[in-house]
Structure formats: structure tokens, C-alpha cells
C-alpha positions as CSV (number, residue, x, y, z in Angstrom):
1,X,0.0,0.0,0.0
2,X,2.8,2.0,0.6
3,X,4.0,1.8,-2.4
4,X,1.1,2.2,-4.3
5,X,0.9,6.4,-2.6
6,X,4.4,7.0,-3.2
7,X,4.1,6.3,-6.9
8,X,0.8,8.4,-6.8
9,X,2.0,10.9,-4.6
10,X,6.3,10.8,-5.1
11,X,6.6,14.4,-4.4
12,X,4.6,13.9,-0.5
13,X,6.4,15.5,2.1
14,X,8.7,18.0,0.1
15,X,8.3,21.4,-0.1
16,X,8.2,23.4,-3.4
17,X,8.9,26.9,-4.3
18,X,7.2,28.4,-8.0
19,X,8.2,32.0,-8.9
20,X,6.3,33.1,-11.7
21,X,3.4,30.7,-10.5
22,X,0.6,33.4,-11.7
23,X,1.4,32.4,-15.7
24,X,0.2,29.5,-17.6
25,X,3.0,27.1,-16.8
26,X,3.5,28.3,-13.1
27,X,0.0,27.3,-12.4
28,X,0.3,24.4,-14.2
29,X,3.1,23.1,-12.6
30,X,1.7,24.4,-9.1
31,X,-1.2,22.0,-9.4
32,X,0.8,19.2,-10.6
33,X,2.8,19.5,-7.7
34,X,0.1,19.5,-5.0
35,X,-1.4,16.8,-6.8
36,X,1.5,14.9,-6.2
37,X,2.0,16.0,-2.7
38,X,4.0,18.4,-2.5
39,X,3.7,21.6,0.2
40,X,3.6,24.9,-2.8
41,X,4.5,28.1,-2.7
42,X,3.6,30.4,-5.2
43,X,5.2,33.7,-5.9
44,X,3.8,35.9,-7.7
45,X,4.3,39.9,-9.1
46,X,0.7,41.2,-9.4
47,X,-2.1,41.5,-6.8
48,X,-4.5,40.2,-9.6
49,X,-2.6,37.3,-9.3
50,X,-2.1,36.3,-5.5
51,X,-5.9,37.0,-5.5
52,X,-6.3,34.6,-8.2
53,X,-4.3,31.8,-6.5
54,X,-5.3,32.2,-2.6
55,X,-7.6,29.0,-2.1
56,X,-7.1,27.9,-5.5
57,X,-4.5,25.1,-5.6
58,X,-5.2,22.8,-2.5
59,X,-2.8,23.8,1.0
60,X,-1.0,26.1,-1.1
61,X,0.7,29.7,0.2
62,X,0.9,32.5,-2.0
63,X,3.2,35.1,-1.4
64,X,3.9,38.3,-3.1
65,X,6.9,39.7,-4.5
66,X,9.1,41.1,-7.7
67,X,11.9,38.5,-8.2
68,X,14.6,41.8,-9.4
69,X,14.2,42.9,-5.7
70,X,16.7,41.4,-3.5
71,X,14.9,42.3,-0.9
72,X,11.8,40.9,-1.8
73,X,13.5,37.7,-2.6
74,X,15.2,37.1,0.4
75,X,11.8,37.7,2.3
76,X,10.2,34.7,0.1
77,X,12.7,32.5,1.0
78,X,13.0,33.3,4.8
79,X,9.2,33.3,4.8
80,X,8.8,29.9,3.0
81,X,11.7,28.5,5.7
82,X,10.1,30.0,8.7
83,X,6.9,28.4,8.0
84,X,7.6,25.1,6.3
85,X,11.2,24.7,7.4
86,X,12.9,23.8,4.2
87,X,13.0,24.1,0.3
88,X,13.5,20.6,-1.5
89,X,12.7,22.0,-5.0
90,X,12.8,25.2,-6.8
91,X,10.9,26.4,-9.6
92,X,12.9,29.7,-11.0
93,X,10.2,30.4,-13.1
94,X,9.2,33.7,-13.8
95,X,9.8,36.0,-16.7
96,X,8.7,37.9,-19.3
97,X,9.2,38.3,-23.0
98,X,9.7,42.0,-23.7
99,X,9.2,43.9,-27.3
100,X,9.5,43.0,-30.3
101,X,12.0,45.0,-32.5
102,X,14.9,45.1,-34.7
103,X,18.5,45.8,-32.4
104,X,18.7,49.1,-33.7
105,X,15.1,50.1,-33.0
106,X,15.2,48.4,-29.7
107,X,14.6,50.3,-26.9
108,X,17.1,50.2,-24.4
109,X,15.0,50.3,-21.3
110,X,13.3,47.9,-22.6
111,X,16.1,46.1,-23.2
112,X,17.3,46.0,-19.6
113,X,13.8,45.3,-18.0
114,X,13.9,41.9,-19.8
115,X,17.9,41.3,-18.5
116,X,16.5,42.6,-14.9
117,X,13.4,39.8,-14.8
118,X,14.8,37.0,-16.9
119,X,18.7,36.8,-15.5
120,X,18.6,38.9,-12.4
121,X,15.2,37.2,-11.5
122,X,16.6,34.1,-12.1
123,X,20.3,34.9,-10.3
124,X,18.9,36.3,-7.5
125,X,16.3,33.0,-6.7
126,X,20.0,31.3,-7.0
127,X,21.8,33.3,-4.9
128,X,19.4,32.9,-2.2
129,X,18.0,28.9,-2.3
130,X,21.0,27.7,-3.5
131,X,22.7,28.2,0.3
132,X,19.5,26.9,1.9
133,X,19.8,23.6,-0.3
134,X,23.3,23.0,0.1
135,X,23.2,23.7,4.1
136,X,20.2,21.4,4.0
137,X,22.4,18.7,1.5
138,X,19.7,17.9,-0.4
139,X,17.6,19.9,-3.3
140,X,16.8,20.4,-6.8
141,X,16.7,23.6,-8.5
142,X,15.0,23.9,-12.3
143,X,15.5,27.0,-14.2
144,X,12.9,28.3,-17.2
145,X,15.1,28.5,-20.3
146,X,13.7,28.4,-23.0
147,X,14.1,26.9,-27.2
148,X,15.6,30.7,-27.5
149,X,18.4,29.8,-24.7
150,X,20.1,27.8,-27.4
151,X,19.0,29.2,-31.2
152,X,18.9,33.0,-32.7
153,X,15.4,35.0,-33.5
154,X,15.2,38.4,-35.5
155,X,13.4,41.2,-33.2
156,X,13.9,39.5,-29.9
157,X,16.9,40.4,-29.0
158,X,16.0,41.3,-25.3
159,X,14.3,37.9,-24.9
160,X,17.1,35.1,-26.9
161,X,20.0,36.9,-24.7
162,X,18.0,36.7,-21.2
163,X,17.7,33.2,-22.2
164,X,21.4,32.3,-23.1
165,X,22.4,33.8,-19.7
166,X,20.1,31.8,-18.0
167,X,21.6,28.3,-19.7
168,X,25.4,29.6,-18.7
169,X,23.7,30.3,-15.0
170,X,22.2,26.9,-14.4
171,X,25.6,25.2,-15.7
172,X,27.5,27.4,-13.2
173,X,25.0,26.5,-10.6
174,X,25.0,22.7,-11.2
175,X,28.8,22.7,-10.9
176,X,29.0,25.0,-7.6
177,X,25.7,22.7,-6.2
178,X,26.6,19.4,-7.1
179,X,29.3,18.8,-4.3
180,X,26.3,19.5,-2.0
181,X,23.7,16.9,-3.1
182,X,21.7,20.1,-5.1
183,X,20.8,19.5,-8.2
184,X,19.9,22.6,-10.8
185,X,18.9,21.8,-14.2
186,X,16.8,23.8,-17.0
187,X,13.9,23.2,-19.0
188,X,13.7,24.3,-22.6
189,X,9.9,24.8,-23.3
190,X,9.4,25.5,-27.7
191,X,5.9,27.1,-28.5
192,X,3.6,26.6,-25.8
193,X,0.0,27.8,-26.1
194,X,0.3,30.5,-23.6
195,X,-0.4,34.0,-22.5
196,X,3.3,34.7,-23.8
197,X,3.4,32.9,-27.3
198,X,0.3,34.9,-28.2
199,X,1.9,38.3,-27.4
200,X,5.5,37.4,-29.2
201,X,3.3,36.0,-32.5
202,X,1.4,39.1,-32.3
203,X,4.7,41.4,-31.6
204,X,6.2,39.6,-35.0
205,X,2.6,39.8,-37.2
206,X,2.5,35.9,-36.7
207,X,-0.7,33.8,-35.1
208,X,-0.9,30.9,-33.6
209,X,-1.3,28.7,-36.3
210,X,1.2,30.0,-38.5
211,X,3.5,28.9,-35.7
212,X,2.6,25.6,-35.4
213,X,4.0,25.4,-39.4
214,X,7.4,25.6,-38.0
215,X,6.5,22.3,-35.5
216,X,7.3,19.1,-36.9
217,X,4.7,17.6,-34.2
218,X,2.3,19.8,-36.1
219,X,0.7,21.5,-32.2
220,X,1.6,23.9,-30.0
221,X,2.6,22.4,-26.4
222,X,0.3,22.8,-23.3
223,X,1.3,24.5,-20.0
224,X,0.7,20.8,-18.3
225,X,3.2,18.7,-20.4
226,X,5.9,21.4,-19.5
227,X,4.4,20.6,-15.5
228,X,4.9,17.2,-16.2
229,X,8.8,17.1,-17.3
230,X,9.4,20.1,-14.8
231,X,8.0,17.1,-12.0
232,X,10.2,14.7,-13.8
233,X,13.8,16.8,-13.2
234,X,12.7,18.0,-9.5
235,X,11.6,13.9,-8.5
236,X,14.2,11.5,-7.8
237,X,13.8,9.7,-11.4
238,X,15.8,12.1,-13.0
239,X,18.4,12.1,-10.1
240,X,21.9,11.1,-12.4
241,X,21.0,14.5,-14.3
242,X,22.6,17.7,-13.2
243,X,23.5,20.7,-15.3
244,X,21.4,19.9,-18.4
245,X,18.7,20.8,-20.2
246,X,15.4,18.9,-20.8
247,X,13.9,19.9,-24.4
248,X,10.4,19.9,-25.0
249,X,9.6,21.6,-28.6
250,X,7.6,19.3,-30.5
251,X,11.0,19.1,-32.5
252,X,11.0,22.3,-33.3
253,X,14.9,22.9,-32.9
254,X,15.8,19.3,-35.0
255,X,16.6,21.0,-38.6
């Protein structure tokens, strides 16, 4: 019998930590993760959004801060610690996706917000688990990169260079971690029908379904089958990998 609830529940007893858990995949992955047992906490930006989530996903706590405040992100993780004790896996989720524009026509300010949420964000949820994991010697750490972490795209400059830092972070974080028993790994998400995808088509005069053109699986992917291999890197089955990155593009990136 007991055996039987850990393979239904295999995340029961650990407690996990979403940033960016008002979006499409932060939700998603939020209710996957209660589902299988785990203790969430959700942080989110916008008051919309802790409204949204309060009572929402089963024993979940919401808290509410911007990840390019230091601050703010070091109150998040004391909070989570003085209430639950520990962090056993971390979601480094949020971001954003910023204009669309040619280098040139760019705007510079622009330019820096997307740097601030997507590397800072990301660097300063690192800077402040990452101790609480490796004093704890135990922990997994899973970044958001993204298909753009690892390939070029005209008029999204801002976004495709956040990303690329965020691949070099989580490879400098799995080598500094791994002595600990942390692991940190990323997740490479292609088109996902989301909030996001429809403002970057939209920023490019795409749609939707000329995207999925450019997907050999012929679909865009949904918020819950990033959940589900974001579950797979944080649970113990995907325990001999450390420093990598898990694809999921419909094999968009193959040719």
C-alpha cells in the first residue's frame, strides 16, 4: 500500500517553491505538484494574481513579490523556511518576453527590464536557495530556459539573450551545487500555447497557427506537459542529471 501512494504521490512531504506561478506554466506546474503531494508556494508579481491563486490550488501559500528585488527575494525564502522549514525544489520560473523590434530600433530600457526579470530574477532565486539547499544537502533547483536559450530570432533580441544567460547560470550552478547533493537543471519549453506565445506572434505579425508550421509535431505544447517534465527533473527519477537541459519543442529545434 505504501508503495502504491508513493508512486501516486512521489513528491509527498517536500516542499516546493514556483516564482512566476501566476502564468500558464507556473499554475500548471503548481497543481501538478500539489497533486502529487508536495507543500507549494507560489510567488507571484501582481495583486490580480495572489488573488487569483489564494484557495485555489489545494494547501497552497501565495506570497507576493518582484523576483529583481533582492529584498523581496530574500523575504520569500525566509518566509517559506520559517513556515515550512525547508525548500526541497525550486521552480525559477518567472519571466517575461519583452518587445519585439529590430537591435537598432530596440529600446534600451526595454532592453534592460527583460535582462532585470529573466537573469537577475533568475540569479537572485539562485543566490538565495541555493545556500538553503546546500546547508540542507539535499535539493533540486529547475530553471525556465527556453528553445531561445540555445537558437537566434530576429526582433527578440531582449528575450534570446536573457535566455542564453540563463543556460550559462544553471551550468555554473550545477557545478557550484553538485558537491552539495543540489541538483539545478533547466527546462527548454518550444511554442507553448500560452499568454506569452500569443503576445510574441502578435509582436512579430504571426498567429498561432502559423506557428505551429514551424512544428514538426504539427501542435503547439500545453502549460501541463511542461508541468509534467518540470515534476520529472525535480523527482528523484531524473536524479543522475545535473547541469542539463530537458527539451520539449515538438521538435521544433531538429533541422
Amino acid at each position: 500500500m505504501e508503495d502504491v501512494l508513493a508512486q501516486a504521490r512521489p513528491l509527498e512531504g517536500r516542499v516546493a517553491l514556483i516564482t512566476g506561478a501566476g502564468g500558464f506554466i507556473g499554475r500548471a506546474t503548481a497543481e501538478l505538484f500539489a497533486g502529487r503531494g508536495a507543500q507549494v508556494v507560489c510567488v507571484v508579481r501582481r495583486e490580480a494574481d495572489l488573488d487569483k491563486l489564494r484557495g485555489a490550488i489545494p494547501g497552497a501559500l501565495v506570497l507576493q513579490a518582484d523576483v529583481t528585488k533582492e529584498d523581496e527575494v530574500a523575504a520569500y525564502v525566509g518566509e517559506t523556511l520559517g513556515l515550512l522549514g525547508r525548500i526541497d525544489i525550486f521552480f525559477n520560473n518567472a519571466g517575461i518576453e519583452g518587445p519585439q523590434a529590430l537591435i537598432a530600433d530596440y529600446p534600451t530600457a526595454e532592453f534592460m527590464r527583460v535582462l532585470e526579470v529573466n537573469v537577475l530574477g533568475v540569479f537572485l532565486g539562485l543566490k538565495h536557495v541555493m545556500p538553503v539547499m546546500t546547508g540542507q544537502g539535499s535539493g533540486v533547483i529547475v530553471n525556465m530556459g527556453s528553445i531561445a536559450s540555445s537558437i537566434g530570432g530576429a526582433m527578440m533580441s531582449g528575450y534570446i539573450a536573457s535566455k542564453h544567460a540563463v543556460l550559462g547560470l544553471t551550468r555554473t550552478a550545477a557545478l557550484e551545487a553538485a558537491p552539495h547533493g543540489v541538483r539545478v537543471n533547466m527546462i527548454a519549453p518550444g511554442y507553448i500555447d500560452s499568454r506569452m506565445l500569443s503576445d510574441l506572434a502578435a509582436g512579430l505579425g504571426a498567429d498561432m497557427e502559423g506557428l505551429v508550421t514551424h512544428v514538426p509535431d504539427g501542435r503547439l505544447g500545453k502549460p501541463e506537459e511542461v508541468a509534467r517534465a518540470v515534476a520529472f527533473l525535480a523527482s528523484d527519477e531524473s536524479r543522475y542529471m545535473n547541469g542539463t537541459t530537458l527539451l520539449l519543442d515538438g521538435g521544433r529545434t531538429v533541422g
